[in-house]
C-alpha positions in Angstrom: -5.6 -29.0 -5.5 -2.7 -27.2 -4.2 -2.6 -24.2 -1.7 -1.0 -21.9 -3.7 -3.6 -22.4 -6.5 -5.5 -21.0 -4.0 -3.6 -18.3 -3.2 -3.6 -17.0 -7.1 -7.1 -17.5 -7.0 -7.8 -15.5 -4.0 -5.3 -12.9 -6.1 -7.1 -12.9 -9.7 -10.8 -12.7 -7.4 -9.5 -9.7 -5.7 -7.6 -7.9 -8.7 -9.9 -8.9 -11.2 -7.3 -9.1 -13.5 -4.3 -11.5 -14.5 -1.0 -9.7 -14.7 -1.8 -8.0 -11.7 -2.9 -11.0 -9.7 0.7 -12.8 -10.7 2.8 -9.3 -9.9 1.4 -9.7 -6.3 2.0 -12.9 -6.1 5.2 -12.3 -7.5 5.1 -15.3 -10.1 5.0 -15.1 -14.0 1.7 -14.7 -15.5 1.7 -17.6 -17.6 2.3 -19.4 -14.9 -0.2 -18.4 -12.6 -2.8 -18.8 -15.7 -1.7 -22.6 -16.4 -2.3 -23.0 -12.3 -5.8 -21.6 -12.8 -7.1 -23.3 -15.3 -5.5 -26.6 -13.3 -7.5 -25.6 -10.7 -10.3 -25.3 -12.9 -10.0 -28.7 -14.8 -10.4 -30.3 -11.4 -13.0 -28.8 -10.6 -14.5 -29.0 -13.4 -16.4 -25.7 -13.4 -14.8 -22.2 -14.9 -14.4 -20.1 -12.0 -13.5 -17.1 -14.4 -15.3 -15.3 -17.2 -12.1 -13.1 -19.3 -13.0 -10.4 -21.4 -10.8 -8.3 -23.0 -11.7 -5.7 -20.3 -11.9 -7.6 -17.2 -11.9 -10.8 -15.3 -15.3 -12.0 -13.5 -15.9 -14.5 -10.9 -18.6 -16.8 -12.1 -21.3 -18.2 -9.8 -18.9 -21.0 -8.9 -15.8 -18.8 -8.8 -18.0 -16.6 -6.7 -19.2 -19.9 -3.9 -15.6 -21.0 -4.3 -14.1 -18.1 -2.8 -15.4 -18.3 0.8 -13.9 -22.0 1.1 -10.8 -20.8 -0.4 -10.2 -17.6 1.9 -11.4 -20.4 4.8 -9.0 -22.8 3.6 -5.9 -20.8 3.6 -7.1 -19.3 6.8 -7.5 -22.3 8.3 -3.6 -23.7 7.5 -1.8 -20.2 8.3 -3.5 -20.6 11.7 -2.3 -24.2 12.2 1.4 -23.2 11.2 1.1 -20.3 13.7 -0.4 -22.3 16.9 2.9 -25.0 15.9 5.0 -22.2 15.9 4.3 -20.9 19.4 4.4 -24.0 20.7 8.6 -24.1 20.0 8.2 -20.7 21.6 10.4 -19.4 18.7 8.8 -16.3 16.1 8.8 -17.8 12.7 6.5 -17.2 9.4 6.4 -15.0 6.5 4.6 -11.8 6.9 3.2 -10.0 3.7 3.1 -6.2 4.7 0.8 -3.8 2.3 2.2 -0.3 2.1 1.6 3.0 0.4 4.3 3.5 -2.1 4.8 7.1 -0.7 5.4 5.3 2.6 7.5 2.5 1.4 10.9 3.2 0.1 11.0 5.9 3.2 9.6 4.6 6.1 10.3 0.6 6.3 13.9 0.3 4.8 15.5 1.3 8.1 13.3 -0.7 10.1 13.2 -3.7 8.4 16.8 -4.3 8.5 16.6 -3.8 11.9 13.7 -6.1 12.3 14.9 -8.9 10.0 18.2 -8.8 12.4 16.1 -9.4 15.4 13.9 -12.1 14.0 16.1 -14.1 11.4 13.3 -16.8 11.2 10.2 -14.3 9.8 10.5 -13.3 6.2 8.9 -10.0 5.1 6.9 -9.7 1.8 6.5 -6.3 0.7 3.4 -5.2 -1.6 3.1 -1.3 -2.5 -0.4 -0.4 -3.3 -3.5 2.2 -3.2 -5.0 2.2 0.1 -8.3 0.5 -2.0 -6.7 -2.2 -3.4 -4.3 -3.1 0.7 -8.2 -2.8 2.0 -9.1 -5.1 0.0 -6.2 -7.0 0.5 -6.7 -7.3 4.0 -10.0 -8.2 3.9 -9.1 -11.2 1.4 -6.4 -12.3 4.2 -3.9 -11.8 1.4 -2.3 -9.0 3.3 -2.1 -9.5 7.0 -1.2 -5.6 7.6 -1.0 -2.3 5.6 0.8 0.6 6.7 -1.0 3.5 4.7 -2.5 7.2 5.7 -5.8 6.8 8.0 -8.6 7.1 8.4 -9.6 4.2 6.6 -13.7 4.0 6.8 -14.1 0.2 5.9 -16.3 -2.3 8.3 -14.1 -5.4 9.2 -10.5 -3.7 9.8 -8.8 -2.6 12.8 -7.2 0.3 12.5 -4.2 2.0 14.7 -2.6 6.0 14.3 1.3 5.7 14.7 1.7 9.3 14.2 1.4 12.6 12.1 3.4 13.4 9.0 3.4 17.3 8.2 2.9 17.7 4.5 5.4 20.0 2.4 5.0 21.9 -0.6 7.0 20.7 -3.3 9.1 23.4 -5.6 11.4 24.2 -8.6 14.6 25.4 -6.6 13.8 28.9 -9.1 10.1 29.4 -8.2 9.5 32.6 -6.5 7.8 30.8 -3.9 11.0 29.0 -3.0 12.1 32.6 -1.5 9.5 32.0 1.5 10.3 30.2 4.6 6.6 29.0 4.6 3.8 28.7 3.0 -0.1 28.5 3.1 -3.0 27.7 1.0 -3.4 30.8 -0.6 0.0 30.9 -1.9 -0.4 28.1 -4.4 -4.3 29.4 -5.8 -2.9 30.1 -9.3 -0.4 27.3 -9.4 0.0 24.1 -12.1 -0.1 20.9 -9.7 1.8 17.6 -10.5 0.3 15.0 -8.2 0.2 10.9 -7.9 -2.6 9.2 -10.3 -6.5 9.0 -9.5 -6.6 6.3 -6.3 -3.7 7.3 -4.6 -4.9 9.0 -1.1 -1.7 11.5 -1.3 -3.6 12.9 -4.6 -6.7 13.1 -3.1 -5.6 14.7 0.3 -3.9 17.1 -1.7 -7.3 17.7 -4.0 -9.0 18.0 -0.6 -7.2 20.4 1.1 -7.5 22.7 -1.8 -10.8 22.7 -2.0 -11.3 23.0 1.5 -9.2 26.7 0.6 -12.0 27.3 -1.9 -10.1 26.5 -5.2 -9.7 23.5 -7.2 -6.1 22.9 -8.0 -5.1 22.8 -11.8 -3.4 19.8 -12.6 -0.7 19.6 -15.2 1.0 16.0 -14.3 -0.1 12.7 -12.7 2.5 9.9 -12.0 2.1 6.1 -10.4 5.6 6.9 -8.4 6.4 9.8 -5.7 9.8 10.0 -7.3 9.0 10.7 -10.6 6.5 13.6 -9.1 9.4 15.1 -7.7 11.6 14.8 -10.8 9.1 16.9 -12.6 8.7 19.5 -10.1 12.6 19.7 -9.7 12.5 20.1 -13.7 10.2 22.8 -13.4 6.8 21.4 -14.5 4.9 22.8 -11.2 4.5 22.1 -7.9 3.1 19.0 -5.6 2.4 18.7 -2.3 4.2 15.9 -0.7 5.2 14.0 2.5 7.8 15.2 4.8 9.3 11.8 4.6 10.0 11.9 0.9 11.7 15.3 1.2 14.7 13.4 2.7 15.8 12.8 -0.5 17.0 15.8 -2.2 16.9 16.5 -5.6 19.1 19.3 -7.2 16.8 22.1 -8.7 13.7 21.1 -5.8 12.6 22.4 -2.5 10.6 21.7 0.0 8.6 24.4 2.1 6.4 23.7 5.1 2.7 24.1 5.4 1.9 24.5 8.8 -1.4 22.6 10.0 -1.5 20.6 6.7 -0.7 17.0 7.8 -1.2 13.1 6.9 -2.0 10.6 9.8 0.5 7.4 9.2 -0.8 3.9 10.5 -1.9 0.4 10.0 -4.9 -2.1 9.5 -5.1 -5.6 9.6 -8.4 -7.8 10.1 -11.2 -8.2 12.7 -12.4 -11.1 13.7 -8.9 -12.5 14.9 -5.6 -11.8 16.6 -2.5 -11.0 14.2 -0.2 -14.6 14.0 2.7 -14.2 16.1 4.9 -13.3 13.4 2.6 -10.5 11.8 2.1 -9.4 16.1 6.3 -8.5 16.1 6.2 -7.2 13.1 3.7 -4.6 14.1 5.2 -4.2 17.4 8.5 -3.4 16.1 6.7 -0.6 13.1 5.1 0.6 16.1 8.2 1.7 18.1 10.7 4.6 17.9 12.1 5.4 14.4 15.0 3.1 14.0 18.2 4.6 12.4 19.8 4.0 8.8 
């Protein structure tokens, strides 16, 4: 039994299914299958049941779980106690984060970071803010950075700051002739927004029906970018974060909605400290913006 066995394990358990469980683990799915059923073979028990629809944790997939999770808790806290002891910040980090956070907030600061601590390797995994919880409950992820409040028992959580939201335009829209907007403006307007589990979708759902109208949804996408690529070509409008509107597009713009904001921050899991490693890396997310 080897401990990355475990890990896919862990990985298949939490996504409950196999190509997504290898694309988080970053390995090819056939070869993350073959180490399962290894895994399996000496155990001699199928931890699995596969359907065509879904993967299920038997009753021993479901009893081995805790002693894996414990397991692979167990050695990262060993490597992290022989770490401090040479007094030197080493260790890889696996940081969850919302891919409308992503590719905006962390490039910039993670080249500074990676320059300050050559010895701690960063793993980034985009996500939903359900499937980072869960993550970070399965000690797969040590911390997300996503939009709070997150309401989950187990999880520390920590506000870095506010992000106003914008509202997203084709450059020839009339609304594009205001400075700003509200609400009310966008009543009667087709809405491209990020698929079902994304929280940007849902604030954006929320916020409209806190305005006494539900929003009329032309478009959904997986990606921020390819939302604004359809509002640039005219599809509708979004509402997006001010972060992504750093990127221009030609035929988009952006137009503020005051009061309408995100709150930008991280989790990680109760119960312990963060490793040293995971510590700096917050530390250093947590400071001023760093520049490109």
């Amino acid at each position: 039994m080897e401990f990355h066995q475990l890990r896919y394990f862990l990985a298949v358990a939490r996504a409950r299914n196999f190509s997504r469980a290898a694309e988080q683990c970053r390995v090819a799915q056939p070869s993350l299958s073959q180490q399962i059923q290894k895994l399996e073979h000496e155990l001699g028990e199928r931890l699995f049941e596969r359907t065509t629809r879904e993967v299920s944790l038997t009753p021993a997939g479901e009893l081995f779980r805790e002693h894996a999770a414990r397991a692979l808790e167990e050695v990262e806290q060993a490597r992290e106690r022989v770490r401090e002891l040479s007094g030197l910040v080493r260790g890889r980090v696996v940081l969850g984060a919302l891919p409308t956070v992503a590719p905006y907030f962390l490039p910039a600061r993670l080249r500074t970071f990676t320059r300050q601590h050559p010895g701690i390797e960063v793993v980034v995994h985009e996500d939903t803010t359900a499937q980072l919880v869960e993550g970070v409950l399965a000690k797969e992820v040590d911390v997300a950075l996503l939009s709070l409040p997150v309401e989950r028992a187990g999880l520390v959580t920590e506000e870095f700051f506010d992000e106003p939201l914008l509202v997203a335009l084709p450059k020839a829209h009339p609304l594009a002739k205001k400075r700003s907007l509200t609400l009310d403006d966008l009543e009667q307007e087709a809405f491209i927004l990020m698929k079902e589990g994304h929280c940007l979708a849902g604030q954006a759902l929320q916020f409209c029906r806190l305005n006494g109208f539900a929003p009329r949804v032309s478009f959904r996408s997986a990606q921020i970018e390819t939302v604004l690529s359809f509002v640039a070509s005219g599809w509708g409008i979004s509402i997006v974060p001010a972060m992504s509107a750093t990127r221009a597009l030609p035929g988009l713009v952006c137009r503020p909605l005051p009061g309408v904001t995100r709150s930008i921050g991280i989790i990680h899991r109760a119960g312990r400290p963060l490793g040293g490693a995971a510590r700096a890396l917050a530390e250093h997310l947590r400071g001023a913006p760093a520049k490109p």
